[in-house]
N, CA, C and O atoms as CSV, one atom per row, in Angstrom:
chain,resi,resn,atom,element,x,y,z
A,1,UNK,N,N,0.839,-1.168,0.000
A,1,UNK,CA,C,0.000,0.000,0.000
A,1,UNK,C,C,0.892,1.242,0.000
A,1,UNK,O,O,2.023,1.193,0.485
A,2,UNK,N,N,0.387,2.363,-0.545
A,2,UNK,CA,C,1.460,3.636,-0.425
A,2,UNK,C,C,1.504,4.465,0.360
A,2,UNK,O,O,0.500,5.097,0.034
A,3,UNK,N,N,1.749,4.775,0.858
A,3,UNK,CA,C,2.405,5.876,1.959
A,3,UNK,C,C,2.457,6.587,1.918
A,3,UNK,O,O,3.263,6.899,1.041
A,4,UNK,N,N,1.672,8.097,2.810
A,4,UNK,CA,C,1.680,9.456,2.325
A,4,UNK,C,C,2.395,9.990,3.744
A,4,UNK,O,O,2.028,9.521,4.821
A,5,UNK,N,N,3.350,10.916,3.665
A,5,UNK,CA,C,4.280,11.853,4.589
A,5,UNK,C,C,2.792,12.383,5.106
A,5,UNK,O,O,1.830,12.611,4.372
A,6,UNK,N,N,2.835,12.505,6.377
A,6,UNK,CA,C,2.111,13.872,7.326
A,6,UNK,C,C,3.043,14.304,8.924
A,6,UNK,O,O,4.031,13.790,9.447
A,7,UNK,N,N,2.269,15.335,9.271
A,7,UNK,CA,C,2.830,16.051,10.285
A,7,UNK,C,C,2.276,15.972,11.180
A,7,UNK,O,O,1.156,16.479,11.135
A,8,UNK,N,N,2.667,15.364,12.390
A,8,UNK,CA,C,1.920,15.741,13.325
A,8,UNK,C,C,3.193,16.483,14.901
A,8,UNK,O,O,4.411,16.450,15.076
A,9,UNK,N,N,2.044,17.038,15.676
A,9,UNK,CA,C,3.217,17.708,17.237
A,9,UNK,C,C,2.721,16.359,17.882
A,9,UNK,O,O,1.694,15.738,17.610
A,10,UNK,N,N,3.746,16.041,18.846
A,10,UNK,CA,C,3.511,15.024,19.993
A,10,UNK,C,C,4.211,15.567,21.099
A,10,UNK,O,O,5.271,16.178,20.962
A,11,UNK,N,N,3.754,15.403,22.005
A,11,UNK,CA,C,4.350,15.763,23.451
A,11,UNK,C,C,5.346,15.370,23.672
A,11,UNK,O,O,5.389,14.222,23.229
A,12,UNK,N,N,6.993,15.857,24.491
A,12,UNK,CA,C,7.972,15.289,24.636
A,12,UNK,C,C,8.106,14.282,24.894
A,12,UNK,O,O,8.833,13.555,24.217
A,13,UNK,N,N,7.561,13.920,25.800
A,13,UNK,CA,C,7.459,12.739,26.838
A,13,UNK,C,C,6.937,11.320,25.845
A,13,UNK,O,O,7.595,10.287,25.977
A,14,UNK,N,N,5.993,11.328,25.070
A,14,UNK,CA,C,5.998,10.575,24.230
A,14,UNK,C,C,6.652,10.260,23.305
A,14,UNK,O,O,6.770,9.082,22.970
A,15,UNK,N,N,7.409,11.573,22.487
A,15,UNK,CA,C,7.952,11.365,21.818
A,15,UNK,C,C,9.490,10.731,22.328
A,15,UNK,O,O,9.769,9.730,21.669
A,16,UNK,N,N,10.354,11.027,23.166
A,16,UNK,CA,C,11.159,10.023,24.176
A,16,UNK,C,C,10.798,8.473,24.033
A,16,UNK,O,O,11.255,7.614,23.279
A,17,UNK,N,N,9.997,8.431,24.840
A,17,UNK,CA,C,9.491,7.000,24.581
A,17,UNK,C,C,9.156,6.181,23.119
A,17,UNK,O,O,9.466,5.009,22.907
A,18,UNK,N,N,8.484,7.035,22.213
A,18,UNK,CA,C,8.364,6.986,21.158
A,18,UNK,C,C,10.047,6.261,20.575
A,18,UNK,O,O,10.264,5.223,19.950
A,19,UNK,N,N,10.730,7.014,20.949
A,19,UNK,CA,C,12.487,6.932,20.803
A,19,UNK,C,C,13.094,5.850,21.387
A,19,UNK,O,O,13.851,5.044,20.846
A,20,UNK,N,N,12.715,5.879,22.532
A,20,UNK,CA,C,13.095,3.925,23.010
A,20,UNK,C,C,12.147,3.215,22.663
A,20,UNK,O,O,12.538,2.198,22.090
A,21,UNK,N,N,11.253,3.282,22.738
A,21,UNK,CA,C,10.778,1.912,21.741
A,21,UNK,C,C,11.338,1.709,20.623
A,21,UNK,O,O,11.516,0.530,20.316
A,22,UNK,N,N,11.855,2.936,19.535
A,22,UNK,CA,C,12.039,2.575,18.220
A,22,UNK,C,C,13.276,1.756,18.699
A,22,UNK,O,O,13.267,0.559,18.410
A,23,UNK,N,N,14.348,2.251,19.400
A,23,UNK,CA,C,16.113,1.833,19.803
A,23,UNK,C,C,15.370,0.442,20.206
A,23,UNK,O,O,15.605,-0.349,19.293
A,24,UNK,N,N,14.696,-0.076,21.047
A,24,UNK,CA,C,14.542,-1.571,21.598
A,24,UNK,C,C,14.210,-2.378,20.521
A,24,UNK,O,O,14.946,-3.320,20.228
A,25,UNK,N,N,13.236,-2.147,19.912
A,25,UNK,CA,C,12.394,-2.917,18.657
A,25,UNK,C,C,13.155,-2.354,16.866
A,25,UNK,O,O,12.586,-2.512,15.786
A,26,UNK,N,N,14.149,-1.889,17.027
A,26,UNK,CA,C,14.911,-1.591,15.699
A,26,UNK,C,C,13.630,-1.512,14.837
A,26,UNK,O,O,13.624,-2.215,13.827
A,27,UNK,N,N,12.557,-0.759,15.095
A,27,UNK,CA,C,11.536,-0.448,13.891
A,27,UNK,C,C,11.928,1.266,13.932
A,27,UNK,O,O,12.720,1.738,14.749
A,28,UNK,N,N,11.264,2.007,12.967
A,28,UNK,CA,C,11.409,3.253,12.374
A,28,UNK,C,C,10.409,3.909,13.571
A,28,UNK,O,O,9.287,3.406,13.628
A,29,UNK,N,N,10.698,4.922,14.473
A,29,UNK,CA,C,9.583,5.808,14.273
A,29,UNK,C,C,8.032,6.107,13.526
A,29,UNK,O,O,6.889,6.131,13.982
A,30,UNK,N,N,8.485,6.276,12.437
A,30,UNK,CA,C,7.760,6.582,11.605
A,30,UNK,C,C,6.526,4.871,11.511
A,30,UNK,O,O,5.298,4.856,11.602
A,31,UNK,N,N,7.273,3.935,11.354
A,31,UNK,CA,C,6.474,2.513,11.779
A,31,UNK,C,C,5.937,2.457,12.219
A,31,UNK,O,O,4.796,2.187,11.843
A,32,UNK,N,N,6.422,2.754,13.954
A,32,UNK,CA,C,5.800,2.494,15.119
A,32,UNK,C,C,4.422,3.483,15.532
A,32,UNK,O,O,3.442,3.046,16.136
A,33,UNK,N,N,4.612,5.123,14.994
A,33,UNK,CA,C,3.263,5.978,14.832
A,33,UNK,C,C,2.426,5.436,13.849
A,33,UNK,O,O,1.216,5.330,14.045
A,34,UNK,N,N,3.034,5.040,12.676
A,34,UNK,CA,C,1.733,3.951,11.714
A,34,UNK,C,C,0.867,3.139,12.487
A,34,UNK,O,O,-0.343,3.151,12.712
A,35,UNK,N,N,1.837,2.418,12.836
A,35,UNK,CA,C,0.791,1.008,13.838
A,35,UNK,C,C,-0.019,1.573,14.448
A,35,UNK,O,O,-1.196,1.305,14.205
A,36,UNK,N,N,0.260,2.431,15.331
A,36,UNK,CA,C,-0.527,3.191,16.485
A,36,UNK,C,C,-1.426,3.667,15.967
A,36,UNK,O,O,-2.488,3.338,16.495
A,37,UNK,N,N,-1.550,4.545,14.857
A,37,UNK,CA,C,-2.434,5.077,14.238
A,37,UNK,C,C,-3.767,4.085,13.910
A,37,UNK,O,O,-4.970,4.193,14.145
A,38,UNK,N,N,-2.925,3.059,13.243
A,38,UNK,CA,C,-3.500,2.206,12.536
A,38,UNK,C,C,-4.577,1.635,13.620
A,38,UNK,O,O,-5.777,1.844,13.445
A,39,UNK,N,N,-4.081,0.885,14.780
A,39,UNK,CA,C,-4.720,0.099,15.568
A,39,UNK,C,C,-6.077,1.204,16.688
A,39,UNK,O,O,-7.048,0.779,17.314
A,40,UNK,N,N,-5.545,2.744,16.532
A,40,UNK,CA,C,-6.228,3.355,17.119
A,40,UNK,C,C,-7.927,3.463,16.156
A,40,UNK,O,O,-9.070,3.538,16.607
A,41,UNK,N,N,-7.499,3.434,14.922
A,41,UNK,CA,C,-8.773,3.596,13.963
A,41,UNK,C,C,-9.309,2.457,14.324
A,41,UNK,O,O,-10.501,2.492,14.628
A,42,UNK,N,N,-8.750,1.449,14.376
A,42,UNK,CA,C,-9.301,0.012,14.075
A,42,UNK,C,C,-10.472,-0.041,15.326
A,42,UNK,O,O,-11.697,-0.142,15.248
A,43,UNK,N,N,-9.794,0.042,16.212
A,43,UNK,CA,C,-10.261,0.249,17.872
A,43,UNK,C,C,-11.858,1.249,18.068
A,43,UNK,O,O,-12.924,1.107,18.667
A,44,UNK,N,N,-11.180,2.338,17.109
A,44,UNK,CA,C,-12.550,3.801,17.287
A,44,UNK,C,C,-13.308,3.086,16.100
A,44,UNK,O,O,-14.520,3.130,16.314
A,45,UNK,N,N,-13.090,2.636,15.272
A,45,UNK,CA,C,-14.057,2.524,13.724
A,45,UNK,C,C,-15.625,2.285,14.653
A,45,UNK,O,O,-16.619,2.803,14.144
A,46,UNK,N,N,-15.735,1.819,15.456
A,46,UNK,CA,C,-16.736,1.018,15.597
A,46,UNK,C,C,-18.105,2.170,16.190
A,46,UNK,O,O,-19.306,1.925,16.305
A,47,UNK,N,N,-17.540,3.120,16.404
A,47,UNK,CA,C,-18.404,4.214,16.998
A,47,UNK,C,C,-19.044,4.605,15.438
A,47,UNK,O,O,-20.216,4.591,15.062
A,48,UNK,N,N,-17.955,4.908,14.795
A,48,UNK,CA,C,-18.935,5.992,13.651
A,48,UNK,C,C,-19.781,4.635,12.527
A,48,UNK,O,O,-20.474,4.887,11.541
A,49,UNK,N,N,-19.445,3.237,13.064
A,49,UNK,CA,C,-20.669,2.517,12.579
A,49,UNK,C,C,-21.791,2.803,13.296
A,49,UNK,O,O,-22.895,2.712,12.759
A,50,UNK,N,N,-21.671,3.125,14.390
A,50,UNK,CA,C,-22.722,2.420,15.147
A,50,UNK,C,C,-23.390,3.829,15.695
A,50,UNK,O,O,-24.241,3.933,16.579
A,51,UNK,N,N,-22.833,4.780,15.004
A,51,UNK,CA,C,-23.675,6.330,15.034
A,51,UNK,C,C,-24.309,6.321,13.914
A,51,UNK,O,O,-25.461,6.754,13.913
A,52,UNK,N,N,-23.739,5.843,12.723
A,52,UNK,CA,C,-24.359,6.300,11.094
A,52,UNK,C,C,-25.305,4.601,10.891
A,52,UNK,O,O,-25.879,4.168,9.892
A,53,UNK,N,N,-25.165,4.060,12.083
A,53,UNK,CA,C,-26.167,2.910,11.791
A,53,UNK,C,C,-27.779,3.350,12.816
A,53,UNK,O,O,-28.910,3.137,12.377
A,54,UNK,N,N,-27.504,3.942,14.120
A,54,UNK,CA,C,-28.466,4.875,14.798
A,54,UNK,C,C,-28.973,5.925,13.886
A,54,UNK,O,O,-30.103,6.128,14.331
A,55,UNK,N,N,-28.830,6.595,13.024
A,55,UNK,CA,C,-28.986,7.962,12.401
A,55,UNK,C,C,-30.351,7.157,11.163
A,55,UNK,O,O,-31.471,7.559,10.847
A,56,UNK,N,N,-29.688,6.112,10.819
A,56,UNK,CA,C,-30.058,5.335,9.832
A,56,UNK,C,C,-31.370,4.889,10.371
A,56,UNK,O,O,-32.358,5.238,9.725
A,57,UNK,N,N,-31.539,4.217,11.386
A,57,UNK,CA,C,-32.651,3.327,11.988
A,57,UNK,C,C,-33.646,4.959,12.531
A,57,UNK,O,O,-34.853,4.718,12.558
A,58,UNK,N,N,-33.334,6.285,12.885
A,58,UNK,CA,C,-33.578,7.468,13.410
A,58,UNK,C,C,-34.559,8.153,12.088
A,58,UNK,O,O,-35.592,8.821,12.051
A,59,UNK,N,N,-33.635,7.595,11.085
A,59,UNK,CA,C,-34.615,8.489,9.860
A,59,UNK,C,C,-35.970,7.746,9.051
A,59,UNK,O,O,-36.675,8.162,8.131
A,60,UNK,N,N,-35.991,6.309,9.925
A,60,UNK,CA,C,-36.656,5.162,9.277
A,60,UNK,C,C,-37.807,5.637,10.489
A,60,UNK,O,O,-38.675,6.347,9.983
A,61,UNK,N,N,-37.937,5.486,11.448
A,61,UNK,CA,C,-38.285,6.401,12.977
A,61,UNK,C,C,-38.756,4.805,13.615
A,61,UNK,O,O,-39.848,4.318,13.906
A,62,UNK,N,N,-37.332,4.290,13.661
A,62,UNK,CA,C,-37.151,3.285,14.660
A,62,UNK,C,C,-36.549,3.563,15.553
A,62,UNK,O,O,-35.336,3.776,15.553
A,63,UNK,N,N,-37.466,3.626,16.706
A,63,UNK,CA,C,-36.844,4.312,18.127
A,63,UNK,C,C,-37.316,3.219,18.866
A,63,UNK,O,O,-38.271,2.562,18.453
A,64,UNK,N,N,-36.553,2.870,20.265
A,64,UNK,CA,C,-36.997,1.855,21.508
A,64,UNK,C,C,-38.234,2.464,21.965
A,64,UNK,O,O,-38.732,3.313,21.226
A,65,UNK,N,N,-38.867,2.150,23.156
A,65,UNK,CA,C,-39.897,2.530,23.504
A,65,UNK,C,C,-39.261,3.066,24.540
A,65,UNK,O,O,-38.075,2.786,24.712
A,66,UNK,N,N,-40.192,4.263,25.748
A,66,UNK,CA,C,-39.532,4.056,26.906
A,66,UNK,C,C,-39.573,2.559,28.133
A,66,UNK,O,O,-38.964,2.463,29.199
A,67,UNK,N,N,-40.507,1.562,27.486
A,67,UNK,CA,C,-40.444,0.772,28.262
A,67,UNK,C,C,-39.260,-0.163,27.756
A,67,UNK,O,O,-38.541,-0.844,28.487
A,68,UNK,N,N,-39.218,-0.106,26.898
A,68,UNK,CA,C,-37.823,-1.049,26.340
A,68,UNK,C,C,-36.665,-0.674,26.768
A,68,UNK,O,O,-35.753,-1.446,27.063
A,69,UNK,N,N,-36.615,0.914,26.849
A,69,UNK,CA,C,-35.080,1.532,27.713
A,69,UNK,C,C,-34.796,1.228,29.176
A,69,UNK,O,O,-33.795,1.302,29.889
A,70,UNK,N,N,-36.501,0.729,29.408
A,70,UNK,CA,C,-36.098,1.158,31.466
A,70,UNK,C,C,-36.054,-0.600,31.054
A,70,UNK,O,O,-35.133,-1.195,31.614
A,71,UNK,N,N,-36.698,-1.213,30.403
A,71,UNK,CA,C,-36.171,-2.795,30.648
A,71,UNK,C,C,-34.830,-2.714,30.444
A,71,UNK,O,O,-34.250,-2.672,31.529
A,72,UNK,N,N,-34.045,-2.671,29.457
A,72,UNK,CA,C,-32.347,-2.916,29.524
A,72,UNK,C,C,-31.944,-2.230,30.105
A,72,UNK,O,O,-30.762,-2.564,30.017
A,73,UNK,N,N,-31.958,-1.357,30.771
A,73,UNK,CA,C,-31.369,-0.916,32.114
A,73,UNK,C,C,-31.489,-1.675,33.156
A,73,UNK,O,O,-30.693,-1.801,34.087
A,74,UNK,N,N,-32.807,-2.341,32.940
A,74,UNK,CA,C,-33.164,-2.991,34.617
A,74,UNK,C,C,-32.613,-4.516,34.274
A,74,UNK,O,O,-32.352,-5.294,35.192
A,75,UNK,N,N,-32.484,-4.821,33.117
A,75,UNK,CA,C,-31.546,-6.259,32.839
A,75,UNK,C,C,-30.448,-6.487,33.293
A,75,UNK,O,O,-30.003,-7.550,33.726
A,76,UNK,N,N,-29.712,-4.958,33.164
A,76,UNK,CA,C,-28.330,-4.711,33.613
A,76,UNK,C,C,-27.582,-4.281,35.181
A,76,UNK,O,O,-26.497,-3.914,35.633
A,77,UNK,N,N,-28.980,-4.609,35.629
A,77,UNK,CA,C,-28.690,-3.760,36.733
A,77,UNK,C,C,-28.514,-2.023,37.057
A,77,UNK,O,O,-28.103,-1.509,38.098
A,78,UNK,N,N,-28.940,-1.390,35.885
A,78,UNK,CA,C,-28.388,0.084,36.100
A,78,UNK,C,C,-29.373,0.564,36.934
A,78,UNK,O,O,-29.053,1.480,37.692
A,79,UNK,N,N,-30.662,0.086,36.965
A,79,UNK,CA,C,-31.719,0.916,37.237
A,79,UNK,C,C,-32.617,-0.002,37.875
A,79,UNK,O,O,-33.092,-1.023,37.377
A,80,UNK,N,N,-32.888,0.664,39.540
A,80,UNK,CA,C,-33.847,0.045,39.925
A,80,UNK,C,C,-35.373,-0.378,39.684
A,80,UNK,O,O,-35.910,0.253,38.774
A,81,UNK,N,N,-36.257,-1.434,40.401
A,81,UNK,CA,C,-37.584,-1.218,40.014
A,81,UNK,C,C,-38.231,-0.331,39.948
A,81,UNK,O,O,-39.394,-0.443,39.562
């Protein structure tokens, strides 16, 4: 896949560390913010499904009931009788 240069600021302190990790694991800098990047999307992706899949079911006007909300709450324990 190809590779596009960007810029980003990072805090000293990370970036240090950033620096021994690269010296321990002989990977690039530049690698090791990929991955991170990478695994951070992977990790978040799941919100902006599951907002543009709400928005979706919102414009269809599929909504819970309020008795359906206070039941899974009360399934879960959040919310008393």
């Amino acid at each position: 896949m190809k590779t596009l240069p960007i810029t980003a600021r990072l805090n000293q302190d990370i970036v240090k560390k950033l620096e021994k990790l690269s010296g321990a694991t002989k990977r690039s800098k530049s690698f090791l913010v990929s991955e991170a990047v990478a695994r951070y999307l992977k990790e978040e992706e799941w919100q902006i499904l599951a907002i543009e899949e709400g928005l979706q079911q919102a414009e269809k006007g599929l909504f819970a009931s309020d008795k359906e909300v206070t039941q899974f709450f009360k399934d879960r324990g959040n919310i008393e009788n």
